[in-house]
Each structure stands twice: as structure tokens, then as C-alpha cells.
C-alpha positions in Angstrom: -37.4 -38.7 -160.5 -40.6 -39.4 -159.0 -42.1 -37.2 -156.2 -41.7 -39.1 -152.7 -45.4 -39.5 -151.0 -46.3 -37.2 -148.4 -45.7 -38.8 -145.4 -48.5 -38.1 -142.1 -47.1 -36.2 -139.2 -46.9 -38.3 -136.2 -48.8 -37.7 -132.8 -47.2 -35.5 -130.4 -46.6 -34.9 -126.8 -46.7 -31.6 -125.8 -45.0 -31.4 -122.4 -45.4 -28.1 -120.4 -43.4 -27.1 -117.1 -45.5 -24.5 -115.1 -44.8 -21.3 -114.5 -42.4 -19.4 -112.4 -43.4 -19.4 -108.7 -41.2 -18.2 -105.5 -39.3 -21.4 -105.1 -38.6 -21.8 -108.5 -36.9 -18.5 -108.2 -34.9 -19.5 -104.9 -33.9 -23.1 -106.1 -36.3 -24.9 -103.4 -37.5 -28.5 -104.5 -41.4 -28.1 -104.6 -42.9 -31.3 -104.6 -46.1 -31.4 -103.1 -46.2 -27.9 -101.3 -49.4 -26.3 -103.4 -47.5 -22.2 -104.0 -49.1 -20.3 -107.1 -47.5 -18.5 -109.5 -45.6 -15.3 -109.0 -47.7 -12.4 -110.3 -44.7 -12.1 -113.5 -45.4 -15.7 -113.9 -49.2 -15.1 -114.6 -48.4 -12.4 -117.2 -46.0 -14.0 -118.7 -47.8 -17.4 -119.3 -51.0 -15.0 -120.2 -48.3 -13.3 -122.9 -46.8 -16.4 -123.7 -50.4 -18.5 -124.4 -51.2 -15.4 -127.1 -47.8 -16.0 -128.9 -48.0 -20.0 -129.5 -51.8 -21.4 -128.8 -53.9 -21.3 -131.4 -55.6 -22.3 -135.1 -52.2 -23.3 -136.6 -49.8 -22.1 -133.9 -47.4 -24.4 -132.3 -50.1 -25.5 -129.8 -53.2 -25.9 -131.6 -56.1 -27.0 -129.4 -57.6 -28.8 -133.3 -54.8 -31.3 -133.0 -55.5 -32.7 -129.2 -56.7 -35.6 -128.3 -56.3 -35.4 -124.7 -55.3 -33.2 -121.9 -53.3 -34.0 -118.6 -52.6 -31.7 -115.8 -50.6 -31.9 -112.4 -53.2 -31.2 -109.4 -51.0 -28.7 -108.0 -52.3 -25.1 -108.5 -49.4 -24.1 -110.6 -50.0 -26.3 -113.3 -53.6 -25.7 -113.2 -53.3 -22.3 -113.6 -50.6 -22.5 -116.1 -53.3 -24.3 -118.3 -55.7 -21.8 -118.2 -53.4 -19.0 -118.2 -51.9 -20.5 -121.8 -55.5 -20.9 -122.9 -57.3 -17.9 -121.7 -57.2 -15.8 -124.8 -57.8 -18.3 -127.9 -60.8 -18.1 -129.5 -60.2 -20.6 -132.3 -62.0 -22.9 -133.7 -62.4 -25.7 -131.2 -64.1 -25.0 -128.1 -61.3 -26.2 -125.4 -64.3 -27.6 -123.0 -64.5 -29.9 -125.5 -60.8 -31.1 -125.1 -60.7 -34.3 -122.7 -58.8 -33.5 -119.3 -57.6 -35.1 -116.8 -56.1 -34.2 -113.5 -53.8 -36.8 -112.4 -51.6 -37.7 -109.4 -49.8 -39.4 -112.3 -48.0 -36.0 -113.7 -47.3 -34.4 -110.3 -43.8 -33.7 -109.2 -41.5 -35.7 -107.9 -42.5 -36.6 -103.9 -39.1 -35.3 -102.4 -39.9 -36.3 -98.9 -38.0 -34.7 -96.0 -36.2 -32.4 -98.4 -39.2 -30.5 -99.2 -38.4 -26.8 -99.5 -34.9 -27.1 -99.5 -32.1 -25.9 -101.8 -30.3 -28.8 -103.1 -27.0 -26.3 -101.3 -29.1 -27.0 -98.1 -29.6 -30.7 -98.5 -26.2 -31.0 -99.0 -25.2 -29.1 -95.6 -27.7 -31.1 -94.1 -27.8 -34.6 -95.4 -25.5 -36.0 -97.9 -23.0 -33.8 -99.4 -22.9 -35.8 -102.6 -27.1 -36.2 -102.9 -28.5 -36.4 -106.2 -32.1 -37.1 -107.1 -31.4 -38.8 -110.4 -29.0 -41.0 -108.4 -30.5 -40.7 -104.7 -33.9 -40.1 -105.3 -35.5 -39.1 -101.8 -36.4 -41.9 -100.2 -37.8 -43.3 -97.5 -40.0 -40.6 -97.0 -40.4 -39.4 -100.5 -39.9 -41.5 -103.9 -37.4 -43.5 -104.9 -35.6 -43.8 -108.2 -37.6 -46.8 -108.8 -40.5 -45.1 -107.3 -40.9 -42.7 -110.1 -39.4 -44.6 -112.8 -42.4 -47.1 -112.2 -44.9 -44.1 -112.4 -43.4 -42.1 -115.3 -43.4 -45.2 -117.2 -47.2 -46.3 -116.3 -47.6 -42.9 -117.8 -45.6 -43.2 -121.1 -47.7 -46.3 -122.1 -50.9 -44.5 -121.7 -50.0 -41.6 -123.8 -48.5 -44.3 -126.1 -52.2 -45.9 -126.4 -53.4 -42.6 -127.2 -51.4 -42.4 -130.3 -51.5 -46.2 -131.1 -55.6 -45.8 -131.3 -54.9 -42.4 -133.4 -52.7 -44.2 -135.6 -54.8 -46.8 -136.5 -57.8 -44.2 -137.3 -54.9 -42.7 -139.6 -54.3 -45.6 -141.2 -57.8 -46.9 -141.9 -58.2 -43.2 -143.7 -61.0 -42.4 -140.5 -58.8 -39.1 -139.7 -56.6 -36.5 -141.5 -53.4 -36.7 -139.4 -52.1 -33.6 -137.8 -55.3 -32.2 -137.8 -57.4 -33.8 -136.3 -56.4 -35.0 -132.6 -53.9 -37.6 -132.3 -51.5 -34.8 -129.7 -51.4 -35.0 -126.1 -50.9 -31.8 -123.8 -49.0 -32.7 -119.9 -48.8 -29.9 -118.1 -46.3 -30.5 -114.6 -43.2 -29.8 -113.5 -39.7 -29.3 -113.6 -38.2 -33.0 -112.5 -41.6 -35.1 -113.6 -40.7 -33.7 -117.3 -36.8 -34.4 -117.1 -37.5 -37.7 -116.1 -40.7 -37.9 -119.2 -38.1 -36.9 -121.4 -35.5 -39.2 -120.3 -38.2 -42.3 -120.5 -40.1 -41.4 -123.3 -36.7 -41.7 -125.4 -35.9 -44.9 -123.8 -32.9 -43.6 -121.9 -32.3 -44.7 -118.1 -33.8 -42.3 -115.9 -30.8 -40.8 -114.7 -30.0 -39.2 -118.0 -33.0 -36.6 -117.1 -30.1 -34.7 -115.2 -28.7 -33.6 -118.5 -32.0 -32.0 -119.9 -32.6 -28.3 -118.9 -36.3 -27.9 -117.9 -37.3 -24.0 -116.7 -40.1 -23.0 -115.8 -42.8 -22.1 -119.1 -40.7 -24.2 -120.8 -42.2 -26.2 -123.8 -41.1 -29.5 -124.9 -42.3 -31.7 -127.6 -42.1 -35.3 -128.1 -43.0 -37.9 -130.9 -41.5 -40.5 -133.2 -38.9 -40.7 -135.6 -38.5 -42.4 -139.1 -42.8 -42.1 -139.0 -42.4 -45.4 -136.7 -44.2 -45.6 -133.2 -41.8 -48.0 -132.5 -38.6 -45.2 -132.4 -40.1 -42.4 -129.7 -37.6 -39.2 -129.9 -37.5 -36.1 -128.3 -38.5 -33.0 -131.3 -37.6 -29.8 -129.0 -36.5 -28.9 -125.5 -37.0 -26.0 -123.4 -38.7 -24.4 -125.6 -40.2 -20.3 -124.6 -39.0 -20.9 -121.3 -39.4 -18.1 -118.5 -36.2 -18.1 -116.5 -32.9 -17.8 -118.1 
């Protein structure tokens, strides 16, 4: 029989919860409230960032073409934390980034800093944020919906333009750009997930996200057309 062709691997999302912090620990919903990382947090991630970035690893800074990070100080220092000690071949200044209201957690309004065992006792027994959301004072269902999926088709333009250099021959695929790094938080990447599969939102409720934890996104069938989720949860930091 004849061999099959070698078919190109397909641009990726690499979508990155930060680190643990004090209220990831205790269960409070951290929207917009700017906490660092616990001090085990740092050295994990630091640990972590020697064990999977790098020339050929499962995050390798040769295959990015762009970077997006939450504002909040977690993410920000998740990033560099996961970075700090690869000295491959691409200098990761050279990686374009982006810090973006777009990847920051979900606004959860009034029940900032609360357990969901506290909102419960103190506002609606039966509240869920897939189903609830935390309006008015924080975002809607449709609020975020709207704004994960603004998102989705920038990424997807990302590897639409990559694709096309693939195609033409312009770039070796896999190699050379084409992947996209988020790095956010917990809800924003169970509700990325949930999207980026083409699944109602609510379905993000069903995805365990922890904090460290590594997901991966891209197509099936080699089709842009069929986005999938590759891996969940992947080295994550609380079990």
C-alpha cells in the first residue's frame, strides 16, 4: 500500500490558568481583586516552566506566534515565572504580547471575594455562574459570552493567516509560529474551552480548570473549520 502524506500539525492554543494564590486556596471568586501568587505558587510555576517550556518541549517559545496575558498580577507573573529559565533558541522579547482586558476573569460583581457556600447563604441558594452569571453589577452570561467569543475569532485570524503561509509553502508548520499562548484564569478558560469547541457556554461547568493548569486547543480532521479541545488540565498545581 502506499504511504499516506504527512499531514502538517495544526496551530494551537495554548491556554494557561495562573498560579495558585490565597483565594484560590480558600474557594473565593477573584475577579478583579489584583492578589499575587502564594510563595509555593512561584516555585512551583518556576519548577513547572523548567519541566515543559522549551526547544521542543510541550511549550516551545519557536512555535508562537503570539502571546496574550490577563492584566492581573497573577497571570503576569505566571508568564514570566514559566519563562524565566529557558534559554532556547528564540529570544522571548521577540514573541508578540499583549495585555488584554479581553482574557481577564470573569467580572463577578458584588460577589467578589466570596465562596460560592457564602453566596449561597447570602444571595440565592441555588446561584450558578454558568447559569446566573453575576449581574447587574458584574457580567452577565451574555456579558462574557459576547467577550470570550470576540476573543475566539481573533485567535482564529491568527491561525487563518498562519494557515495560508502553510499552505503557499511560506512556513514549515509546527515550527515556525502559527500557536498562541493565553495566560488567565480559572472561569475565563472554562468558558474559552467551552466556546472554542462550539458548545453553549454553560457547558464550561463541566471542565476542571486548577490553578497551573495547561490546556491546549486546535482543530480536528486538519480542518479549521472543526476546533476541538487536545488536553485539559494539564500539570495543574492543586489537586
Amino acid at each position: 500500500m502506499p504511504s499516506q502524506p504527512h499531514l502538517p500539525r495544526m496551530p494551537r492554543v495554548y491556554l494557561v490558568r495562573h498560579g495558585e494564590t490565597e483565594w484560590s486556596l480558600s474557594g473565593q471568586h477573584t475577579g478583579n481583586t489584583d492578589i499575587p501568587l502564594t510563595k509555593n505558587g512561584e516555585k512551583v510555576l518556576a519548577e513547572l516552566g523548567e519541566q515543559i517550556v522549551g526547544d521542543g518541549k510541550i511549550l516551545d517559545p519557536s512555535t508562537l506566534s503570539q502571546v496574550f496575558k490577563s492584566p492581573r498580577q497573577r497571570a503576569q507573573k505566571t508568564f514570566e515565572l514559566l519563562f524565566q529559565s529557558y534559554k532556547g533558541s528564540r529570544d522571548i522579547s521577540s514573541i508578540p504580547s499583549e495585555t488584554t482586558d479581553q482574557v481577564r476573569e470573569w467580572d463577578y460583581g458584588k460577589y467578589e471575594g466570596l465562596t460560592s457556600h457564602e453566596i449561597h447563604e447570602q444571595y440565592n441558594k441555588t446561584w450558578n455562574v454558568f447559569k446566573d452569571g453575576c449581574g447587574p453589577e458584574g457580567e452577565s452570561v451574555e456579558d462574557i459570552s459576547k467577550r470570550v467569543d470576540a476573543f475566539i475569532e481573533k485567535v482564529r485570524s491568527i491561525h487563518e493567516q498562519y494557515w495560508k503561509e502553510v499552505q503557499s509553502g511560506k512556513c514549515k508548520p509546527g515550527t515556525q509560529g502559527g500557536d498562541v499562548l493565553i495566560v488567565s484564569h480559572g472561569h475565563f478558560s472554562k468558558c474559552f474551552v467551552a466556546r472554542w469547541c462550539q458548545l453553549p457556554l454553560q457547558t464550561g461547568t463541566h471542565f476542571i480548570v486548577d490553578a497551573g493548569g495547561l490546556s491546549v486547543l486546535s482543530y480536528d480532521h486538519h480542518d479549521l473549520t472543526e476546533p476541538a479541545l487536545q488536553a485539559l488540565n494539564l500539570y495543574a498545581l492543586e489537586h
